[in-house]
PyMOL commands that place a pseudoatom at each C-alpha (Angstrom):
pseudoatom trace, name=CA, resn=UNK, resi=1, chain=A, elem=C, hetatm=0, pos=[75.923, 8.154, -0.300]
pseudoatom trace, name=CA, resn=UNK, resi=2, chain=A, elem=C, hetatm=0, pos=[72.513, 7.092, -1.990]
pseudoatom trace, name=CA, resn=UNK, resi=3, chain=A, elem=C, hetatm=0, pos=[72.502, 4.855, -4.824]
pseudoatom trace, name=CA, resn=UNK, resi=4, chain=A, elem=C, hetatm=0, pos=[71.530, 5.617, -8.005]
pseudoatom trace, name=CA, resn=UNK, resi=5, chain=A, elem=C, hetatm=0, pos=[71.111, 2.767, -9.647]
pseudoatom trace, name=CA, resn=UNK, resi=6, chain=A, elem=C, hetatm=0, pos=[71.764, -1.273, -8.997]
pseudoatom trace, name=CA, resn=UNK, resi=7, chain=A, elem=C, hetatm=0, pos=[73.542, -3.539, -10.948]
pseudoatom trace, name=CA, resn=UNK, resi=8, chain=A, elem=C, hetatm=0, pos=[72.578, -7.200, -10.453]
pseudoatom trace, name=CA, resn=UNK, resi=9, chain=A, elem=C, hetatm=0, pos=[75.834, -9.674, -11.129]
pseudoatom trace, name=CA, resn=UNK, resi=10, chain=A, elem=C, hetatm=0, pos=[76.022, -13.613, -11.423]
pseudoatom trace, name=CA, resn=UNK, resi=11, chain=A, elem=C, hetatm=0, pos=[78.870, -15.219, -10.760]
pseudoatom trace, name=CA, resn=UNK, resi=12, chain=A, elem=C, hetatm=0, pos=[79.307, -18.923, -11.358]
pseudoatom trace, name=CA, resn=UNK, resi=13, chain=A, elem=C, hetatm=0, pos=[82.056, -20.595, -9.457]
pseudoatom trace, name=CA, resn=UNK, resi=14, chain=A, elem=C, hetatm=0, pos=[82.974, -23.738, -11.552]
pseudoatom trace, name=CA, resn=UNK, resi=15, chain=A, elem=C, hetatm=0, pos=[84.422, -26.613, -10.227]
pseudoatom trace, name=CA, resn=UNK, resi=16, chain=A, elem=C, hetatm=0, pos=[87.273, -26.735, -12.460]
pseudoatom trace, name=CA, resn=UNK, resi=17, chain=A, elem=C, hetatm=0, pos=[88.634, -23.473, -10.731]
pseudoatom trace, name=CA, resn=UNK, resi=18, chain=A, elem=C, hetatm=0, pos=[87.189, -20.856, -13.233]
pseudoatom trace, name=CA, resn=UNK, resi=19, chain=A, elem=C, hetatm=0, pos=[84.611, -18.345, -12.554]
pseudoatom trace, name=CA, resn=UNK, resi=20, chain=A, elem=C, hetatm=0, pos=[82.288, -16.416, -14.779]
pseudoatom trace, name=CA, resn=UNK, resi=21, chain=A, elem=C, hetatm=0, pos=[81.348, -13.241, -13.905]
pseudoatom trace, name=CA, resn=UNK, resi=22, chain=A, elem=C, hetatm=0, pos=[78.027, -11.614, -15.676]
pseudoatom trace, name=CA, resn=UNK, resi=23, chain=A, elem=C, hetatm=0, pos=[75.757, -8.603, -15.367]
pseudoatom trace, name=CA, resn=UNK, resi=24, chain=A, elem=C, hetatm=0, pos=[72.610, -8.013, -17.195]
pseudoatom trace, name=CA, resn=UNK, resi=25, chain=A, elem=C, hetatm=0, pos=[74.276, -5.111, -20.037]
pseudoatom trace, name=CA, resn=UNK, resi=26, chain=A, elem=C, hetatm=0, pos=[76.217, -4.749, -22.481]
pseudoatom trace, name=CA, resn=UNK, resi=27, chain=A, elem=C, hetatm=0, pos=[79.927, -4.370, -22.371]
pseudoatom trace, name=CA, resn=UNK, resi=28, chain=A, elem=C, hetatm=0, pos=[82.368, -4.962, -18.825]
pseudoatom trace, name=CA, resn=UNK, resi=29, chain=A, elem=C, hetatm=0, pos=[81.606, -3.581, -15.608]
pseudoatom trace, name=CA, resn=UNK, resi=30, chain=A, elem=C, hetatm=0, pos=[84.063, -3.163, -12.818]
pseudoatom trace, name=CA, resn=UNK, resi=31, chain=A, elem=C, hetatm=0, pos=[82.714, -3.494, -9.516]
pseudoatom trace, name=CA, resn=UNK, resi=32, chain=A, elem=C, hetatm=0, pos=[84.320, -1.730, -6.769]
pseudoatom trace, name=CA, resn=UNK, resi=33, chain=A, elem=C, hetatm=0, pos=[86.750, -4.744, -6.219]
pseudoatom trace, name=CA, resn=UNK, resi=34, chain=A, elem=C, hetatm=0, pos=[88.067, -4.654, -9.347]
pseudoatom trace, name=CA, resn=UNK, resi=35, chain=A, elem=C, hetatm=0, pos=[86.653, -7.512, -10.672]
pseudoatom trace, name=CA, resn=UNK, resi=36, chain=A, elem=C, hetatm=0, pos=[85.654, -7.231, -14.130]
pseudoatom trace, name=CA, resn=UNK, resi=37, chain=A, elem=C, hetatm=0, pos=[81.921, -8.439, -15.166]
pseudoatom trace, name=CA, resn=UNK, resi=38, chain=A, elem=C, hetatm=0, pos=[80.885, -9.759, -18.616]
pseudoatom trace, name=CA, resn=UNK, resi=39, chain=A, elem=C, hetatm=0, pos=[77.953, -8.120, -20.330]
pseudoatom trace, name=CA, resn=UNK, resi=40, chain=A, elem=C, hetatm=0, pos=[74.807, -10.718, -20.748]
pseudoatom trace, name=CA, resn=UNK, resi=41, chain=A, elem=C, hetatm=0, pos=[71.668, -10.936, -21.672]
pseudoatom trace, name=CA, resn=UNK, resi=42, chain=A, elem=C, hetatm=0, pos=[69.297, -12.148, -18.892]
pseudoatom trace, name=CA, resn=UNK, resi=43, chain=A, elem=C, hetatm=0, pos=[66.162, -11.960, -20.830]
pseudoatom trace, name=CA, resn=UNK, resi=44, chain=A, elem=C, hetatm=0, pos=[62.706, -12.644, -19.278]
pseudoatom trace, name=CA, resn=UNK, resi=45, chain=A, elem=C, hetatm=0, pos=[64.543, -14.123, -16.133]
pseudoatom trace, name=CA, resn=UNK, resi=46, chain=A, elem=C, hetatm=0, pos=[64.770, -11.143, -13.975]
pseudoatom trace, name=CA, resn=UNK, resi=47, chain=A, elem=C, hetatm=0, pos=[61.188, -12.217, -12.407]
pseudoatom trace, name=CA, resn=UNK, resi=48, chain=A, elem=C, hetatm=0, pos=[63.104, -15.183, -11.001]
pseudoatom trace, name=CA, resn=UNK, resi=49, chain=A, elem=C, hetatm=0, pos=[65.985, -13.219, -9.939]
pseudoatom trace, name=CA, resn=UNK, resi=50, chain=A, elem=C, hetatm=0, pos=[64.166, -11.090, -7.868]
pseudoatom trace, name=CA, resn=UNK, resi=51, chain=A, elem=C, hetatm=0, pos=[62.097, -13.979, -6.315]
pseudoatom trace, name=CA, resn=UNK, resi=52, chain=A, elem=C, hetatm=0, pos=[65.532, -15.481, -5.250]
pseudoatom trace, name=CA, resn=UNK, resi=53, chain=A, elem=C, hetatm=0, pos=[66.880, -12.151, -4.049]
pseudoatom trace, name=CA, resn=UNK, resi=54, chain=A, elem=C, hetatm=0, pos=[63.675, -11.995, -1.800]
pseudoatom trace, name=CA, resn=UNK, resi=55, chain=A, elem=C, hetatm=0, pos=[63.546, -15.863, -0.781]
pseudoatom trace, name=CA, resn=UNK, resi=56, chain=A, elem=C, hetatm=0, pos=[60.764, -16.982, -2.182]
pseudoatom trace, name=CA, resn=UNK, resi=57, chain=A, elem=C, hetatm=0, pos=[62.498, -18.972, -5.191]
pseudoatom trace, name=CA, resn=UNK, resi=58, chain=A, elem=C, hetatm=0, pos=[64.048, -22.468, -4.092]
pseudoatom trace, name=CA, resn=UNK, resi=59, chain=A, elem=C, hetatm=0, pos=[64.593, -23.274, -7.657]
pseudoatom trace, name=CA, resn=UNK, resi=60, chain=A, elem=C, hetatm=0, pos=[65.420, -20.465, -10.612]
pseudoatom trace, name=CA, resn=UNK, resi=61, chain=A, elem=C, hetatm=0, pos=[66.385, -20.892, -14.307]
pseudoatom trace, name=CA, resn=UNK, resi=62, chain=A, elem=C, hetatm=0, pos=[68.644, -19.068, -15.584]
pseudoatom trace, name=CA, resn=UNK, resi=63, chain=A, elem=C, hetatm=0, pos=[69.210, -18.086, -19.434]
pseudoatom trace, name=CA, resn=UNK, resi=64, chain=A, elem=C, hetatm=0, pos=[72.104, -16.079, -19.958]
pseudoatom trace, name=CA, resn=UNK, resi=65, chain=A, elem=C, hetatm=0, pos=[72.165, -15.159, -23.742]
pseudoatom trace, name=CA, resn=UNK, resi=66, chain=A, elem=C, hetatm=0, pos=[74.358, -13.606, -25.851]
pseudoatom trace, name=CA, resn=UNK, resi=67, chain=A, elem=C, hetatm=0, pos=[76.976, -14.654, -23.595]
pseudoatom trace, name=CA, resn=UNK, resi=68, chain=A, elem=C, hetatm=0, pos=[80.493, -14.315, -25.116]
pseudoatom trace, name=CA, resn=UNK, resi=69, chain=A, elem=C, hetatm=0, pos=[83.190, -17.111, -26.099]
pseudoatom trace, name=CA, resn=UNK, resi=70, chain=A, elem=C, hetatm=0, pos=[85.535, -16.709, -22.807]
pseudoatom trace, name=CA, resn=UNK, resi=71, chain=A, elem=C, hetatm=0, pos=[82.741, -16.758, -20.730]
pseudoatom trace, name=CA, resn=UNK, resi=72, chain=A, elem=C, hetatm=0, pos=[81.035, -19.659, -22.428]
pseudoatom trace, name=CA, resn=UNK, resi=73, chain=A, elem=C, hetatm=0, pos=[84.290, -21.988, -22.800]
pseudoatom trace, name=CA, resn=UNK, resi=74, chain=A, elem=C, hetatm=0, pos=[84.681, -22.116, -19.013]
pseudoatom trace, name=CA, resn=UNK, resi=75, chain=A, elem=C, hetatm=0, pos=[81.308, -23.283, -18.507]
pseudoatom trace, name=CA, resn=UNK, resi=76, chain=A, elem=C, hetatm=0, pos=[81.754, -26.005, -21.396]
pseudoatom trace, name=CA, resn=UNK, resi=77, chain=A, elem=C, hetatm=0, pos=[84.995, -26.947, -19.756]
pseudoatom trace, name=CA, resn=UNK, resi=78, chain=A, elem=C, hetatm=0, pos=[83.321, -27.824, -16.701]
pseudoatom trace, name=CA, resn=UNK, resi=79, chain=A, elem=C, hetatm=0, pos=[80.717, -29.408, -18.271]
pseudoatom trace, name=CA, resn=UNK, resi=80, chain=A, elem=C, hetatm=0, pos=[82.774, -31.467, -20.597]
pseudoatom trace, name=CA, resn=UNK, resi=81, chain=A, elem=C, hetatm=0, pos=[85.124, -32.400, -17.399]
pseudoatom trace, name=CA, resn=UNK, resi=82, chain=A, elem=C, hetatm=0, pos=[81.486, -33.808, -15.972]
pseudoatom trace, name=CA, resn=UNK, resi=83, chain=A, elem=C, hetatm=0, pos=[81.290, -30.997, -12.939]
pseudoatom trace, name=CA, resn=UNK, resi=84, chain=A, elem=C, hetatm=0, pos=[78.963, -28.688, -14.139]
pseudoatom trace, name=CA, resn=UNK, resi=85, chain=A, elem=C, hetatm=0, pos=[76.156, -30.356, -11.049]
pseudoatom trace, name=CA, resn=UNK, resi=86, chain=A, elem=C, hetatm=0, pos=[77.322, -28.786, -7.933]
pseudoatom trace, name=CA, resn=UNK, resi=87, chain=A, elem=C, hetatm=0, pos=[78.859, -25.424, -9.507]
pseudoatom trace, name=CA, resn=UNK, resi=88, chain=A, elem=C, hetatm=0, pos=[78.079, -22.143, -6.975]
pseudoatom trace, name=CA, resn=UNK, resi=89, chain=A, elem=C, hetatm=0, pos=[76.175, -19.870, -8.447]
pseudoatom trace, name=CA, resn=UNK, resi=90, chain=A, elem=C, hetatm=0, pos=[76.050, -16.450, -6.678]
pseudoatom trace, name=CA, resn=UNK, resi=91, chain=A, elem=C, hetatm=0, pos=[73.325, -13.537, -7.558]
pseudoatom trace, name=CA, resn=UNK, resi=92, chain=A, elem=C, hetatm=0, pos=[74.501, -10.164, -5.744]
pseudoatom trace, name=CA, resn=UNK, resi=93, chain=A, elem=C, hetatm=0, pos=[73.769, -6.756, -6.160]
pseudoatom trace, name=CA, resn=UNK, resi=94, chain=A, elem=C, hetatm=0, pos=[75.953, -3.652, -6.626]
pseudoatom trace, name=CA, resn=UNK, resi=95, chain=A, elem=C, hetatm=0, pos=[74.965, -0.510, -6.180]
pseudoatom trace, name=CA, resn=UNK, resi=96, chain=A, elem=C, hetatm=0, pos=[75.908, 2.556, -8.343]
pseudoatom trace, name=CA, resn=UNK, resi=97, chain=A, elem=C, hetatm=0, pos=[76.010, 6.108, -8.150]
pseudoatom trace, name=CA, resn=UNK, resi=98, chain=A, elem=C, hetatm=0, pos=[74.422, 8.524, -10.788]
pseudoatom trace, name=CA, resn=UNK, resi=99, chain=A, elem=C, hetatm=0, pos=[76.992, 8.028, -13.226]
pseudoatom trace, name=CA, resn=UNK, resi=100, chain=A, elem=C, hetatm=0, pos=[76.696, 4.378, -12.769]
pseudoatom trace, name=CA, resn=UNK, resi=101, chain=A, elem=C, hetatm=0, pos=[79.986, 3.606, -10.754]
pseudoatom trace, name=CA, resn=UNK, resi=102, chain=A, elem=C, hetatm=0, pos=[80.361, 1.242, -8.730]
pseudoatom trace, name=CA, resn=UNK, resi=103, chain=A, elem=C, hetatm=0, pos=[79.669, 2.624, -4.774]
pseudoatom trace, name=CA, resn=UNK, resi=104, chain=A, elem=C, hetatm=0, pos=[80.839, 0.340, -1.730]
pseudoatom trace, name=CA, resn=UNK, resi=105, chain=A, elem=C, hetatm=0, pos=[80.969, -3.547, -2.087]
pseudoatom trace, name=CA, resn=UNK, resi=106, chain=A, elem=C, hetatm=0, pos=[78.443, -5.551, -3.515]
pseudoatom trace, name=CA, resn=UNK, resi=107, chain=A, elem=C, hetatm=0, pos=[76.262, -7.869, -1.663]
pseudoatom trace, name=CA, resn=UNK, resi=108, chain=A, elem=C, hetatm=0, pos=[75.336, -11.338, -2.047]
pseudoatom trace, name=CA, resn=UNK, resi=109, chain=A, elem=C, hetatm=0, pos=[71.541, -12.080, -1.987]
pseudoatom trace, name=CA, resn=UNK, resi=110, chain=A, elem=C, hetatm=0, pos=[71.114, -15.740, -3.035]
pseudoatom trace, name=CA, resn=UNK, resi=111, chain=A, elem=C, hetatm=0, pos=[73.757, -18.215, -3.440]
pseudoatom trace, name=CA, resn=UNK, resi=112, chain=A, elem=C, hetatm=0, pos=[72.326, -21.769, -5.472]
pseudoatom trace, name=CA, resn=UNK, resi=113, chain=A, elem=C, hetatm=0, pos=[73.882, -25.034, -6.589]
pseudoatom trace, name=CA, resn=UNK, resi=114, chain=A, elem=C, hetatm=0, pos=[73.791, -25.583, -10.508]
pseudoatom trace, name=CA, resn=UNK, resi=115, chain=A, elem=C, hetatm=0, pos=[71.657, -28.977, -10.805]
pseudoatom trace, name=CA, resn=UNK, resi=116, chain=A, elem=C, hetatm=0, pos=[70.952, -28.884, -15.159]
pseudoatom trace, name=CA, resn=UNK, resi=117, chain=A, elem=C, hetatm=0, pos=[72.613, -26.885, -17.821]
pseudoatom trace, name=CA, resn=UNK, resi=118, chain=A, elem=C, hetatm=0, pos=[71.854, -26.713, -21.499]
pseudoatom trace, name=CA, resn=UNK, resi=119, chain=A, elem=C, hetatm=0, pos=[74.159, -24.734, -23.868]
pseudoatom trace, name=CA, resn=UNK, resi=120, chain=A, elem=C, hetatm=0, pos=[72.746, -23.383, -27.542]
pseudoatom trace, name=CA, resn=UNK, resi=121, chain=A, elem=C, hetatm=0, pos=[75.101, -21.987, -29.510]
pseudoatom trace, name=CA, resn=UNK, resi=122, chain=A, elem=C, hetatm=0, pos=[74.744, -19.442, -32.649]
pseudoatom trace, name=CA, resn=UNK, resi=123, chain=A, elem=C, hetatm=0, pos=[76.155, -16.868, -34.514]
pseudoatom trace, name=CA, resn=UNK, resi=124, chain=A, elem=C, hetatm=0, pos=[75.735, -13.021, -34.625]
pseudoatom trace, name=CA, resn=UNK, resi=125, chain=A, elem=C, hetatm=0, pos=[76.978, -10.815, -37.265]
pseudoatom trace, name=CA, resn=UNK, resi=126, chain=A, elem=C, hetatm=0, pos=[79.823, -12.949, -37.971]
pseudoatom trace, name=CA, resn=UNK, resi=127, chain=A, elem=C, hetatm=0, pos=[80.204, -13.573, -34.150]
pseudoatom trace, name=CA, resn=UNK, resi=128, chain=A, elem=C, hetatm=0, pos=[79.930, -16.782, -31.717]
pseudoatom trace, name=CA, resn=UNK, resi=129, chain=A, elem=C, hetatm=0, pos=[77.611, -16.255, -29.040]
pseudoatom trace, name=CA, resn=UNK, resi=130, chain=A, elem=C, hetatm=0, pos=[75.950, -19.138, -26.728]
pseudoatom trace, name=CA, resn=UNK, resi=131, chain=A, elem=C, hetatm=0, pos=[72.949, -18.663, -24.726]
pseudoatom trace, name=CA, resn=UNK, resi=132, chain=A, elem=C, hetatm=0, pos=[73.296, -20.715, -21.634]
pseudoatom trace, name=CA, resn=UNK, resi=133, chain=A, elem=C, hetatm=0, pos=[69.912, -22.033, -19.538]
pseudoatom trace, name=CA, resn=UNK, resi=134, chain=A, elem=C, hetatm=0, pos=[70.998, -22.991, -16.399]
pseudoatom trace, name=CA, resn=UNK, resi=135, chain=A, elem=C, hetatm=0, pos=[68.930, -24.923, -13.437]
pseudoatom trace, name=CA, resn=UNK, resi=136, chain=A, elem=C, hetatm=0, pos=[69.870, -23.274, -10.051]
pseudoatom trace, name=CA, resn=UNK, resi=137, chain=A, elem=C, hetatm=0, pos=[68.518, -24.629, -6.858]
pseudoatom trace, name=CA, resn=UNK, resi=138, chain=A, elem=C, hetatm=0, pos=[68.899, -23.937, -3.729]
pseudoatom trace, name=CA, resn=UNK, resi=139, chain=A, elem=C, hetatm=0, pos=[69.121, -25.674, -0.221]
pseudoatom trace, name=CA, resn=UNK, resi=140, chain=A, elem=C, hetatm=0, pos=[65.331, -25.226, 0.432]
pseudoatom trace, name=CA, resn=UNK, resi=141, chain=A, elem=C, hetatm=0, pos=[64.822, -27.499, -2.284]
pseudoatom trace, name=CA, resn=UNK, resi=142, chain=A, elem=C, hetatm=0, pos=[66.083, -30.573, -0.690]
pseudoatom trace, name=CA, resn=UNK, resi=143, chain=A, elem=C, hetatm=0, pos=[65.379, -29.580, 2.491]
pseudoatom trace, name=CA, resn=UNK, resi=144, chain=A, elem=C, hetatm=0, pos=[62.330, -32.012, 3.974]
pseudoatom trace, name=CA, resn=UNK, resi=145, chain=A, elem=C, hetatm=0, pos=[60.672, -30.953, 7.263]
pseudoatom trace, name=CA, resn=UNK, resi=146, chain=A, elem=C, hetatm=0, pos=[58.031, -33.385, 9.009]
pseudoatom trace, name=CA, resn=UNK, resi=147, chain=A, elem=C, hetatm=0, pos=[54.822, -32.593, 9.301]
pseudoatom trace, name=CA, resn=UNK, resi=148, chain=A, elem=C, hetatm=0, pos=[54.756, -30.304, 12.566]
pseudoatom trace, name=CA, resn=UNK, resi=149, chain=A, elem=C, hetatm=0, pos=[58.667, -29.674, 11.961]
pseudoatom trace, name=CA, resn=UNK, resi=150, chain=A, elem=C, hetatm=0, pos=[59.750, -26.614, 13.215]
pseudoatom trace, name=CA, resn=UNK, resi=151, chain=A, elem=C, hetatm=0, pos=[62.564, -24.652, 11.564]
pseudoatom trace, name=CA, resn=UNK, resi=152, chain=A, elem=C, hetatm=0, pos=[65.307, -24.522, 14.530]
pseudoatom trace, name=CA, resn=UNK, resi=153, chain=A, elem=C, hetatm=0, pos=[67.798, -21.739, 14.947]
pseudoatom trace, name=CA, resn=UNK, resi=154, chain=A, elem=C, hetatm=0, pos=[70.832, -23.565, 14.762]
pseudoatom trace, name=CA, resn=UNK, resi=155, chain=A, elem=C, hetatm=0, pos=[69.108, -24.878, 11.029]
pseudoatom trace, name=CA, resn=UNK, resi=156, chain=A, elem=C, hetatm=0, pos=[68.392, -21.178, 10.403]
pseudoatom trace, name=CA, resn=UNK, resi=157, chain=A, elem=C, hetatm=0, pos=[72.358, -20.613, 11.249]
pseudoatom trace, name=CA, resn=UNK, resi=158, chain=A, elem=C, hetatm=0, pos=[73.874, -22.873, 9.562]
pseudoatom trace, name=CA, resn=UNK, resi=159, chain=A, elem=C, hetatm=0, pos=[71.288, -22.287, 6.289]
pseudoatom trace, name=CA, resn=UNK, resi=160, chain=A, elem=C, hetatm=0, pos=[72.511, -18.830, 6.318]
pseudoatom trace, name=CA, resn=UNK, resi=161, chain=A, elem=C, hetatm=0, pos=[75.898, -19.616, 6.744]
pseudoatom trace, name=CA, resn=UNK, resi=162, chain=A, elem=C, hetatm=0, pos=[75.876, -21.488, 4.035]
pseudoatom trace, name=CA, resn=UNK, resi=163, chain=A, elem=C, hetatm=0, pos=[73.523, -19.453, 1.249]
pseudoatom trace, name=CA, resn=UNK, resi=164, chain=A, elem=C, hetatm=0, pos=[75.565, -15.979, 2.283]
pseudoatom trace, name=CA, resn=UNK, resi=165, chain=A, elem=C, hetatm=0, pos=[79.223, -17.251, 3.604]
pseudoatom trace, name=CA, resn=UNK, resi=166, chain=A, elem=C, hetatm=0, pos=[80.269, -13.301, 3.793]
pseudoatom trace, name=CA, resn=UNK, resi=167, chain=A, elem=C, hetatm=0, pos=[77.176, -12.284, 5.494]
pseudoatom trace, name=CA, resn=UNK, resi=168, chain=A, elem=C, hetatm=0, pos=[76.504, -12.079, 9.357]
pseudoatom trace, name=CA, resn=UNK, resi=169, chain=A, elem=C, hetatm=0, pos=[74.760, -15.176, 10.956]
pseudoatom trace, name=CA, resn=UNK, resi=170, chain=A, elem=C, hetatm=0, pos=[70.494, -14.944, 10.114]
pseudoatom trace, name=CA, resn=UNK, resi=171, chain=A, elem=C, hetatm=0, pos=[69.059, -14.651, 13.228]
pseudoatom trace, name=CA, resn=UNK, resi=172, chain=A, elem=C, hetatm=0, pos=[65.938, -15.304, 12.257]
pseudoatom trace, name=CA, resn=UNK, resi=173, chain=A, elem=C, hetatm=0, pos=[64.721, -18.081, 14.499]
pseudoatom trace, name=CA, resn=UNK, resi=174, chain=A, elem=C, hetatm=0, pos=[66.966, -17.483, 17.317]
pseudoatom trace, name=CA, resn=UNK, resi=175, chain=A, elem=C, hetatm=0, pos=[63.738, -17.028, 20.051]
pseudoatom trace, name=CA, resn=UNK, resi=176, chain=A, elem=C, hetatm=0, pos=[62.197, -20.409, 19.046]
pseudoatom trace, name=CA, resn=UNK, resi=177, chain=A, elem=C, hetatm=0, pos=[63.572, -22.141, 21.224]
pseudoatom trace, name=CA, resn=UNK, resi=178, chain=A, elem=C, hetatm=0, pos=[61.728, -19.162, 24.172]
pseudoatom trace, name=CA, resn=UNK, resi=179, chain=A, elem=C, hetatm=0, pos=[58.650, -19.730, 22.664]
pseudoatom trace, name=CA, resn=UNK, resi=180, chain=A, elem=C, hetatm=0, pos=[58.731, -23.655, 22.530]
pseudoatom trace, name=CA, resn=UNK, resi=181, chain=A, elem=C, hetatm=0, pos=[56.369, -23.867, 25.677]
pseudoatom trace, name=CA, resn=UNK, resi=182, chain=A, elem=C, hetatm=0, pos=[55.145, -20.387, 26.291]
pseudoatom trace, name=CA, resn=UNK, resi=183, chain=A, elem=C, hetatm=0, pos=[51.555, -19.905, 26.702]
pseudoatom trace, name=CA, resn=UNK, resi=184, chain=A, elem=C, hetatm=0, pos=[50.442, -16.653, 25.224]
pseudoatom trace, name=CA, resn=UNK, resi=185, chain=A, elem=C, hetatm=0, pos=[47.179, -14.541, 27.006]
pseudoatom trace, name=CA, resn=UNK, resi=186, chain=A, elem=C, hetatm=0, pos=[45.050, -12.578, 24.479]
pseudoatom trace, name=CA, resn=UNK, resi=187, chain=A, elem=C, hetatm=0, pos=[43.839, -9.839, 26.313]
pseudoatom trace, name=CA, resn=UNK, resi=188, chain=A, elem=C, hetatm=0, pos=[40.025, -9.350, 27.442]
pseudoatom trace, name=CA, resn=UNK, resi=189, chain=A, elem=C, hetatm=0, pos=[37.967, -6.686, 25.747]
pseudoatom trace, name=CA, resn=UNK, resi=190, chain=A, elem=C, hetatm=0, pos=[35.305, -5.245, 27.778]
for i in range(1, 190): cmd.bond("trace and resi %d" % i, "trace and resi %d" % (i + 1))
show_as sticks, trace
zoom trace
């Protein structure tokens, strides 16, 4: 079956053994696990999303506004308990059919490290609600190659491994090591 529609989810994995689980609407979702997502704001930060889901973000922000007070106290709890730095952050996407449930298993398309987080809270007709900004980077961003470095496929393996636990092995680089001291003909015109 076709999707529909996509749903794009964050889930933050904090240290202190709670996760938060967020989609860009309004109410809960239920994916097809189950798992019941919180209704968030994203705001202008869907650019950034979509740079990360294609790999060419090393380092997003995040705000998540409008974010309500279950969701919010487990992120103050691990920031409070001084673990906030380190906390998996996952961005996946679910897709929907035309009546916007959930149809197979969603699929994780970047996975970051929180590095910053700022918290602002407010209040909304007579409501809490705390807009979160977090700093998300990823291992690109402390990754340093020398100059002439080339990317090898066991780095490309174990990146992959790492970014997208649940997804096959990236076998991106695998025939680098084939083409280390090939010499390659351009062929003559006449």
């Amino acid at each position: 079956m076709r999707p529909a529609s996509i749903r794009i989810l964050v889930q933050f994995d904090w240290p202190t053994g709670g996760v938060t689980r967020l989609w860009d609407g309004a109410g809960p979702f239920i994916d097809a696990a189950g798992e019941v997502w919180h209704g968030c704001a994203l705001g202008d930060d869907l650019d950034a999303i979509e740079q990360a889901i294609n790999g060419e973000a090393v380092t997003i922000n995040l705000t998540l506004a409008n974010v309500a007070a279950p969701e919010a106290d487990l992120a103050w709890l691990a920031y409070s308990s001084d673990e906030i730095i380190g906390a998996v952050v996952r961005i996946s996407i679910q897709p929907c059919d035309s009546a916007d449930q959930p149809i197979g298993d969603r699929e994780i398309m970047f996975t970051g490290r929180a590095d910053n987080i700022v918290f602002d809270d407010g209040v909304a007709n007579e409501r809490p609600r705390s807009t979160i900004v977090l700093e998300v980077v990823n291992r690109f961003t402390l990754r340093r190659l020398t100059n002439g470095g080339v990317l090898s496929d066991a780095d490309q393996r174990a990146r992959s491994a790492a970014l997208n636990p649940d997804a096959p092995p990236d076998r991106f680089a695998e025939r680098v090591p084939l083409l280390e001291d090939k010499t390659i003909t351009w062929p003559r015109w006449r």
